[in-house]
N, C-alpha and C positions, 0 to 999 in steps of 0.2 A: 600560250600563257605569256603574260608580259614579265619582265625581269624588272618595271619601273613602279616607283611608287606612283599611286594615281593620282598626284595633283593637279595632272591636268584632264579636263573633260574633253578627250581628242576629239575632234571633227573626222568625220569619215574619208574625209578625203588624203591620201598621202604622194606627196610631190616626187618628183623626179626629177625633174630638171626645173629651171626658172631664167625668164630672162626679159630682162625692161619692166614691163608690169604684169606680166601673164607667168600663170604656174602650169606645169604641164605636168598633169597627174600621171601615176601608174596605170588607172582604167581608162586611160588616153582621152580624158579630158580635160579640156583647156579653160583656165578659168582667170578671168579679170582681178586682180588683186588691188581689192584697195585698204589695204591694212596696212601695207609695205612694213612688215613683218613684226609690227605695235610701233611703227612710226620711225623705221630704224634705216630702212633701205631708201633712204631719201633719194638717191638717183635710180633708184629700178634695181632691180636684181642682175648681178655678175656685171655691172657696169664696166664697158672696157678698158677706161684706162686707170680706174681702181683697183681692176685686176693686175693689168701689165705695171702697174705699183709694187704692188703684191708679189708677185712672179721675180721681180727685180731684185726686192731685200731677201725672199727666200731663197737666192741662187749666194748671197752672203752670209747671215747668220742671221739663226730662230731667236735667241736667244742668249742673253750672256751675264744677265742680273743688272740690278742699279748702283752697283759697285762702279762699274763701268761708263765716262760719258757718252754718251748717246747722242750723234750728230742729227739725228731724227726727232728725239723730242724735244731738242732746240728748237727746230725749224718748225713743228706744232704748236710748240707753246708760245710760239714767235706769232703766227697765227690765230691764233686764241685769245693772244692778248692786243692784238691790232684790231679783230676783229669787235671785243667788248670792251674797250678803254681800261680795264683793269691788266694786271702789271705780272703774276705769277700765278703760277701752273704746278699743281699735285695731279700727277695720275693716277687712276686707281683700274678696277677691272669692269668697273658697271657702274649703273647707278644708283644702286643702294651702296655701294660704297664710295660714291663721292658724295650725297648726301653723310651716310657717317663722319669721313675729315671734315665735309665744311659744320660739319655739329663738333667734333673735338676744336676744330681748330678756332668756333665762333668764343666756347668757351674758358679754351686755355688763354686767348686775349684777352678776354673782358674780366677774367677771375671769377667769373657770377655764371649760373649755373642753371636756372630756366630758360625755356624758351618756346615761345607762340607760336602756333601754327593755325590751322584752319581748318572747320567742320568741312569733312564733305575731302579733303585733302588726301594722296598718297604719295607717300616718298619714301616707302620701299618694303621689302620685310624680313630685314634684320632686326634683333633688339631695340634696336637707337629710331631706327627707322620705321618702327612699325610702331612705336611710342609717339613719334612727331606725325604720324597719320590719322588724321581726324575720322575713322571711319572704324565703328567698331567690330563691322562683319570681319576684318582681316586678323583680329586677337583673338579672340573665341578658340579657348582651350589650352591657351599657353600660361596661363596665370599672370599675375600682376605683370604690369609694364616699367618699364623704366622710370621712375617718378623726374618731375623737375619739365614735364611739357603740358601746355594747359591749350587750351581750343577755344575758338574765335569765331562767330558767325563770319564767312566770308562776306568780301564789299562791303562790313558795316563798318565807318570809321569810328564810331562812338563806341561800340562796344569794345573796340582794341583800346583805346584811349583808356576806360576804363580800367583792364585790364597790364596795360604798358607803363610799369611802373618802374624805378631806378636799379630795381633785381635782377631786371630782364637781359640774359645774354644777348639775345638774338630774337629777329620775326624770321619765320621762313615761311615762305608764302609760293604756289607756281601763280603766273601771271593767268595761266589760263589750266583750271581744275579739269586734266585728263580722265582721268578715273574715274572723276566725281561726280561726270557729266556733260562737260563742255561747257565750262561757265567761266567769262571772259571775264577780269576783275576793271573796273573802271579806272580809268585816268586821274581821276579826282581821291579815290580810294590808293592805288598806289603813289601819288604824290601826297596823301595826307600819312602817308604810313612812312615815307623816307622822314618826314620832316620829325616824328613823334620819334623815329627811333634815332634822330639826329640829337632830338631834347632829351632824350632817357640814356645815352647813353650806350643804344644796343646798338649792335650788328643788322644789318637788313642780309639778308639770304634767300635767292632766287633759285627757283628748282627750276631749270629749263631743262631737265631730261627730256623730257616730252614736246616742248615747245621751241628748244634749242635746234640750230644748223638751219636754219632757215625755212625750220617749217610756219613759223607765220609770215613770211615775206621779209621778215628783218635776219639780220645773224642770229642775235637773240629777241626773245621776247619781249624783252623790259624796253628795248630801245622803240616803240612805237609809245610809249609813255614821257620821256622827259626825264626820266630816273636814270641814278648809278644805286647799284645795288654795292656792297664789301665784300661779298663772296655769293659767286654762281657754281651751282652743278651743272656739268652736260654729262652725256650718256646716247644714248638712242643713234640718232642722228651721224656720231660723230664719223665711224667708219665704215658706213654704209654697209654694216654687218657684222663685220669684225668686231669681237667683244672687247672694248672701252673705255673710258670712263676721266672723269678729272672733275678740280674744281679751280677754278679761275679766281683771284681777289685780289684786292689794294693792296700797296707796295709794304704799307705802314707794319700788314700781319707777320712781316718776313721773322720777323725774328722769334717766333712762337711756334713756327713748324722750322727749327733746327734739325741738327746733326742728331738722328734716335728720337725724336719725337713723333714718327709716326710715319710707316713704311709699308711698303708689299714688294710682294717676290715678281707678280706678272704683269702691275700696272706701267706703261711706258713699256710696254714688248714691243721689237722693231718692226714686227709683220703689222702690229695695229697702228702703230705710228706713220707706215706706210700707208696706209689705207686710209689711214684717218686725214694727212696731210695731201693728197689727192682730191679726195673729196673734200674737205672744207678751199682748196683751193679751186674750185670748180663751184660749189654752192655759193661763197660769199664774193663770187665777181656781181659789181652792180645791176647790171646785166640783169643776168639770172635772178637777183632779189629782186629785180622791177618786173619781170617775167610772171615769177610768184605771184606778186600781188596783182597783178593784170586778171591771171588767170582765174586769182580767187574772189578777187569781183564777178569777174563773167559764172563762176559756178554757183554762187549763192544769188545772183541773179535769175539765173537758170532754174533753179532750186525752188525760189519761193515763185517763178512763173508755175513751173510744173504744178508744184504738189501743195498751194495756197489754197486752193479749193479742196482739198481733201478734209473729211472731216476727222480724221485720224492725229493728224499734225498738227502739234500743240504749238512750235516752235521751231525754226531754223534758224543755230547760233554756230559762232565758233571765231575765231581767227586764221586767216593765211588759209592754207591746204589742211588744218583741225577743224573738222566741221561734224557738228551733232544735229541731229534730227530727231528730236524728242517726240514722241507718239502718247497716245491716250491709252496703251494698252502695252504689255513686257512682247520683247521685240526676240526674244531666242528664236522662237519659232520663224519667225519672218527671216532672220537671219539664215538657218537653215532650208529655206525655199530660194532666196536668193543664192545660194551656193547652188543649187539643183537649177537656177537660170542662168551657171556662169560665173557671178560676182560673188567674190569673199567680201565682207565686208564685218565692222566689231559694233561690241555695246560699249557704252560706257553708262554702268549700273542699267538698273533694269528697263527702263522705256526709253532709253537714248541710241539711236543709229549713230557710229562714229564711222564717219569715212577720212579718212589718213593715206590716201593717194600719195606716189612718189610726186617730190616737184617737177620734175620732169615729162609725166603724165601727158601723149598727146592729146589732141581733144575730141578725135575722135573716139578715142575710148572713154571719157568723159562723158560726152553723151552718150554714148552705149550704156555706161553705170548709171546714168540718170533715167535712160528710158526703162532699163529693167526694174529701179527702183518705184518710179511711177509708175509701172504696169500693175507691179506686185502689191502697192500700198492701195490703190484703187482699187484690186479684185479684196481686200482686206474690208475699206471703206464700205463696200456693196455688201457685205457680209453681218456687218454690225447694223446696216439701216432695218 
């Protein structure tokens, strides 16, 4: 009998070890990981010199509070802010709580107290954050929500416009809808939404938990657009495992997250600061972002040679190493054949494959995940004729 509450629907499978992109199970099978733990282990699992990071500040101190300066998350947020043109760093533990400061702190600037998000959207499920998520399957049973956040077909400019009025705190928008699907927001859509929250007054607010540390080929997401955003979430990405979290913004907001206006006891811990500063020093060399997108041409290349003729595949989208593969029919099942070939792999909602590969990914395991996937969508395709 388990001792956990069951929110999650385990997979049968339980790891034991891991390492690069392969998890080596307890019934000693080895299995291709491309979920890199919901997009988290951006360089691979136990990455060596993430680890020997790690090992280094734990031979010092766990621990000692934000009382304390901290030469560590200097040097991150030194980081964080070289790497997104913005200017100052809040850490928090994850990223439903940096999505929460960047919502206090969007509103204690502006004095004004709504704020837009987007159908189809998730950014977290706390209170705050489960109000600004456009998707109702995740409230169900909790009663009312936080009032004061209203929902926005995503990519329509006109319909935000409508909606984007002089009340408006903040838009908070992810550049590319993980949960929702894999639905990449346009160029034209995010520079018409800088400009509208430029004229009203609001705050623009980028959730790059998911998109953040170079999982679309950029440091962040927004930068493949032309956009500055006033405040970005990361989370995921940022210590290749180590729980997380912060939000990045303009220099202007400094003086609205003073002295006691809003704190945590374990955000900016030194073991994560360690981990986190390794790996974004290792993800955002130019190098490796040009790697990125190299590779993530050749696989959506690859992608739509494979499995263009299948009549199952509605669509192959996504950004960087965030790639959905939307089907004609709900994918749990195919997900759980594909574990039984090898490959983990996730949904994003019901008919969407999401593969979230570490960036590091050689390529011959690439195409090993891509043949398993073609083999398996084809004997799916022969089934439905």
């Amino acid at each position: 009998m388990s001792h956990l509450f069951p929110t999650y629907s385990k997979w049968e499978l339980e790891p034991e070890s891991a390492k690069g992109s392969y998890l080596y199970c307890k019934d000693g099978g080895v299995y291709l990981d491309f979920t890199s733990g919901i997009g988290v282990c951006n360089l691979g699992h136990c990455h060596p010199e993430v680890k020997e990071s790690v090992e280094q500040q734990l031979n010092k101190f766990w621990h000692i509070s934000n009382l304390f300066p901290i030469d560590l998350q200097e040097k991150t947020a030194e980081i964080l802010t070289n790497a997104s043109g913005l200017d100052l760093v809040f850490f928090a533990n994850s990223g439903a709580e940096a999505n929460e400061a960047a919502i206090k702190l969007a509103r204690k600037a502006t004095g004004k107290t709504k704020i837009l998000t987007f159908h189809q959207s998730f950014h977290g499920r706390t209170f705050a954050t489960m109000s600004a998520t456009g998707q109702d399957k995740i409230k169900q049973g909790y009663g009312p929500m936080l009032d004061k956040f209203e929902y926005v077909p995503f990519n329509d400019l006109q319909a935000l416009e409508q909606q984007l009025t002089e009340e408006v705190a903040a838009v908070m928008l992810e550049v590319v809808q993980g949960e929702g699907g894999i639905y990449v927001a346009s160029k034209e859509f995010l520079q018409g939404v800088e400009v509208l929250c430029k004229e009203k007054g609001a705050l623009l607010l980028i959730d790059e938990i998911q998109t953040g540390i170079g999982r679309t080929g950029k440091a962040f997401a927004f930068q493949h657009f032309g956009i500055k955003p006033d405040i970005i979430s990361v989370a995921k990405g940022m210590a290749n495992g180590i729980p997380t979290g912060a939000i990045v913004a303009d220099g202007r907001l400094k003086e609205f997250f003073g002295p006691g206006s809003h704190g945590t006891t374990f955000g900016g811990n030194p073991i994560a600061m360690a981990a986190a500063t390794k790996t974004m020093e290792i993800i955002f060399q130019p190098t490796f972002l040009e790697e990125v997108q190299t590779k993530s041409e050749w696989i959506f290349s690859l992608l739509k040679q494979k499995l263009s003729g299948n009549q199952l595949v509605k669509d192959i989208r996504g950004l960087g190493l965030m790639i959905g593969i939307e089907l004609d029919m709900p994918v749990v099942s195919i997900l759980e054949e594909l574990r039984k070939e090898g490959l983990i792999v996730l949904n994003a909602g019901e008919k969407v494959i999401r593969l979230l590969p570490s960036l590091n990914t050689p390529k011959e395991d690439i195409e090993r995940a891509i043949a398993i996937l073609e083999k398996n969508l084809n004997i799916h395709a022969k089934l439905t004729i």
